[in-house]
C-alpha positions as CSV (number, residue, x, y, z in Angstrom):
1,X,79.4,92.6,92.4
2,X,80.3,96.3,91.9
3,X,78.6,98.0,89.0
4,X,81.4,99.1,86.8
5,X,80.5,102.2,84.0
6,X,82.5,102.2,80.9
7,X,85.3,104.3,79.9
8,X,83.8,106.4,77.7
9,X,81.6,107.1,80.3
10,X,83.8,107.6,82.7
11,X,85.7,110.1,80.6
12,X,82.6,112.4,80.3
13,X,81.1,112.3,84.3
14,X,85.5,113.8,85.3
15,X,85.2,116.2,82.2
16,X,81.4,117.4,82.5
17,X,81.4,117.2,85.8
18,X,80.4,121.1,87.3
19,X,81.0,120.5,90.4
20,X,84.0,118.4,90.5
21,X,83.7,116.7,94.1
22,X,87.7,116.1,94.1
23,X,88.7,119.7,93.3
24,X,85.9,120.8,95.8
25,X,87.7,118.4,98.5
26,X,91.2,119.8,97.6
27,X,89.6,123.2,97.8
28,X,88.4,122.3,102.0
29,X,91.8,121.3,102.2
30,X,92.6,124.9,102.0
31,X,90.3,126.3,103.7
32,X,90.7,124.2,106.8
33,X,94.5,125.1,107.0
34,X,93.4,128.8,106.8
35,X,90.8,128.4,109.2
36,X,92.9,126.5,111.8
37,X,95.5,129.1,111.4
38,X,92.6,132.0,111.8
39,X,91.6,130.4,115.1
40,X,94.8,130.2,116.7
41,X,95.1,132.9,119.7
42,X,98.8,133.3,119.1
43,X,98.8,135.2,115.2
44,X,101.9,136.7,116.6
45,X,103.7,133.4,116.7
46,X,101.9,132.5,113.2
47,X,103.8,132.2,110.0
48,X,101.3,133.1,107.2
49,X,104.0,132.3,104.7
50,X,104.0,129.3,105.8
51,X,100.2,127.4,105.2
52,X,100.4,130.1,102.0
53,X,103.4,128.3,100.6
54,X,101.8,125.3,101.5
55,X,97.9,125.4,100.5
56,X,95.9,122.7,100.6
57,X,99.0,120.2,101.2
58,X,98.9,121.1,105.4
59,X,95.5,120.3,104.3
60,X,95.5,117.0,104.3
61,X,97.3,116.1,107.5
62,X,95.3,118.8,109.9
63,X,92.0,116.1,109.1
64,X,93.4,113.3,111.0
65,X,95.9,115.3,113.4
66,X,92.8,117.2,114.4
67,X,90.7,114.4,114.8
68,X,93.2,112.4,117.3
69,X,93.4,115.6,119.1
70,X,89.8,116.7,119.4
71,X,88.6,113.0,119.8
72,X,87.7,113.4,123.6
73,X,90.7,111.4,125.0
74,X,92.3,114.5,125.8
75,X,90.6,117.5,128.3
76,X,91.8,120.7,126.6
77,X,90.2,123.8,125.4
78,X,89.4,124.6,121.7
79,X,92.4,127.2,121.4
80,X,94.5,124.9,123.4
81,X,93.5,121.8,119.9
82,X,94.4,124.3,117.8
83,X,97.9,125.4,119.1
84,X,98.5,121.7,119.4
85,X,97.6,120.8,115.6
86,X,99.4,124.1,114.2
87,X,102.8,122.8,116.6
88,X,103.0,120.0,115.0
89,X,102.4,121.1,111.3
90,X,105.4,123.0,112.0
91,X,107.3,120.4,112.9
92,X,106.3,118.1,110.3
93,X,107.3,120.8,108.2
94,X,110.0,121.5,109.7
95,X,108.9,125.1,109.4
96,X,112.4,127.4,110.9
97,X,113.6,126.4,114.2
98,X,113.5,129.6,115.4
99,X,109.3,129.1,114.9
100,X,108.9,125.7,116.5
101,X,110.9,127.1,119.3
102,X,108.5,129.5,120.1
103,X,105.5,127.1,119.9
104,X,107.2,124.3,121.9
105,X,107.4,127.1,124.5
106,X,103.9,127.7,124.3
107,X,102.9,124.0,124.5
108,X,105.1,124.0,127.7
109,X,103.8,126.8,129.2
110,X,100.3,125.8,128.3
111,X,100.9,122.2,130.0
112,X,99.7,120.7,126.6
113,X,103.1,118.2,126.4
114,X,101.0,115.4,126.9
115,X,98.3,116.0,124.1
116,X,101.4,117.3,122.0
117,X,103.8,114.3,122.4
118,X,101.0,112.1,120.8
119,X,99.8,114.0,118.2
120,X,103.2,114.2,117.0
121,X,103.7,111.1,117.0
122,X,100.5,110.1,114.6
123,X,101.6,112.8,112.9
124,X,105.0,111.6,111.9
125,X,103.8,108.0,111.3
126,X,100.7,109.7,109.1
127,X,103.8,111.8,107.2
128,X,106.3,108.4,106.8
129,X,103.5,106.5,105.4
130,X,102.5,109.0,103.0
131,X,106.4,109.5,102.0
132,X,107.0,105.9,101.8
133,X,104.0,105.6,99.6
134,X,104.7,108.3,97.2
135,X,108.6,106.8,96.9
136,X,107.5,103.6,95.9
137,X,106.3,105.2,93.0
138,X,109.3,105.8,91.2
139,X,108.4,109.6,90.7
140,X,110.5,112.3,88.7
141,X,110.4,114.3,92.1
142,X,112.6,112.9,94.4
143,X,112.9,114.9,97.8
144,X,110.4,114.8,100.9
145,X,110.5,118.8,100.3
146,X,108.3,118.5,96.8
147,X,106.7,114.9,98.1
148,X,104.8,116.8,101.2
149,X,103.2,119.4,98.4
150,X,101.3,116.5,97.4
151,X,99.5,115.5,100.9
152,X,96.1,116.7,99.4
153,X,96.3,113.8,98.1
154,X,95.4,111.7,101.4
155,X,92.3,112.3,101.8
156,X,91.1,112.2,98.2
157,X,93.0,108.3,98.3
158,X,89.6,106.4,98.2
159,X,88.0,108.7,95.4
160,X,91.2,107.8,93.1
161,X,90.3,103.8,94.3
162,X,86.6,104.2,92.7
163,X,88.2,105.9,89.4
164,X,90.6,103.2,89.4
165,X,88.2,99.9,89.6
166,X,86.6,101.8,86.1
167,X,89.5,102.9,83.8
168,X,92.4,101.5,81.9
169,X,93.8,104.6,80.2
170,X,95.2,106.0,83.1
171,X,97.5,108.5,81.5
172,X,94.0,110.6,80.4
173,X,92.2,110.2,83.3
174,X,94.7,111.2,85.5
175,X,95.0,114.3,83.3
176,X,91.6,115.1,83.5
177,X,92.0,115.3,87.0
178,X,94.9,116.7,87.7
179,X,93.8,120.1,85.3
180,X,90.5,120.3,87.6
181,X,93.1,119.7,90.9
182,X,95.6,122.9,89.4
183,X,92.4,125.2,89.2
184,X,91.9,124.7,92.7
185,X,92.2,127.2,95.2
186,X,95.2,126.8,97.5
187,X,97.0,124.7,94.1
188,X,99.9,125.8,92.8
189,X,101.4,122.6,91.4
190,X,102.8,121.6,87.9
191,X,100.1,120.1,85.9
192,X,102.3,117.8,83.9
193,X,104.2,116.3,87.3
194,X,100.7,115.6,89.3
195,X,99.4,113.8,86.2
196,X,102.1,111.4,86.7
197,X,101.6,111.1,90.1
198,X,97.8,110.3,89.5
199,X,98.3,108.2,87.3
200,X,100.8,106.2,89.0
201,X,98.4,106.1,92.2
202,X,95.8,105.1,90.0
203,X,97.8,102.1,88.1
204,X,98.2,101.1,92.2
205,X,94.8,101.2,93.4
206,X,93.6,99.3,89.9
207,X,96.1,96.0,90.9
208,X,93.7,95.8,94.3
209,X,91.2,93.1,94.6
């Protein structure tokens, strides 16, 4: 039987918290976008705009894309992973056709199709998932466009699961979380609207077993 803290409790560990492990998480979600763009050999073919605009939300799918890729199945070299994670970002993104363009030529001409083709594929069923999750929320924002700002949120999932087996105000605890998630770097979200979305997710997770 789980140990379950009470609310009041609860309440002071998300707002005393220093070091809050879920904004530091977000935060690593930006950094590894920036880092996987840093260590790409073809900067010229790069779109800074585009993991600026962004943040941590590209964040939060490079984890898992650049695990399948990196996993050992496939015999590439490390700039080789990293051309094929940032291709299909940009697809997923559906960054400006004239951009994918260039990097599908690059995949080609690197022979990487067959790492690429994959990866793409878990990317898209990572990104439908995550989309089909989110609209079964009912949210206020409606497109895929705004939806895909909020992919931080993937791989912070089981951290909103523990705070979910120990509230019942969700509307407050989601707030409390969301103002430490808009202070983080790589975070340039409404407040108001990701507090919805928290608390949504975390109404969700509490109806689990």
């Amino acid at each position: 039987m789980n140990y379950l803290i009470s609310e009041s409790q609860l309440m002071i560990l998300i707002e005393e918290e220093k070091d809050s492990k879920i904004t530091n998480k977000v935060e690593s979600l930006f950094k590894l976008a920036a880092d996987t763009f840093e260590k790409s050999e073809t900067k010229d073919l790069m779109n800074w705009k585009f993991w600026r605009t962004w943040g941590a939300g590209i964040g939060g799918f490079i984890g898992p894309i650049s695990e399948f890729v990196n996993s050992g199945e496939f015999n590439i070299e490390p700039y080789q992973a990293t051309l094929v994670v940032v291709a299909v970002l940009n697809v997923l993104y559906n960054e400006n056709e004239k951009q994918v363009k260039k990097l599908l030529k690059l995949i080609e001409e690197e022979g990487l199709k067959e790492v690429f083709i994959p990866a793409l594929s878990m990317g898209k069923k990572l990104k439908t998932s995550f989309l089909n999750f989110m609209q079964s929320l009912n949210l206020t924002i409606g497109t895929t466009f705004e939806m895909m700002h909020y992919a931080f949120l993937i791989p912070i999932f089981d951290d909103l699961i523990k705070i979910a087996q120990n509230t019942t105000n969700f509307y407050e605890t989601a707030a409390m979380i969301a103002k430490r998630i808009v202070l983080a770097k790589g975070v340039s979200l409404s407040g108001t609207i990701l507090t919805e979305i928290i608390s949504k997710i975390l109404k969700r997770f509490a109806k689990r077993d």
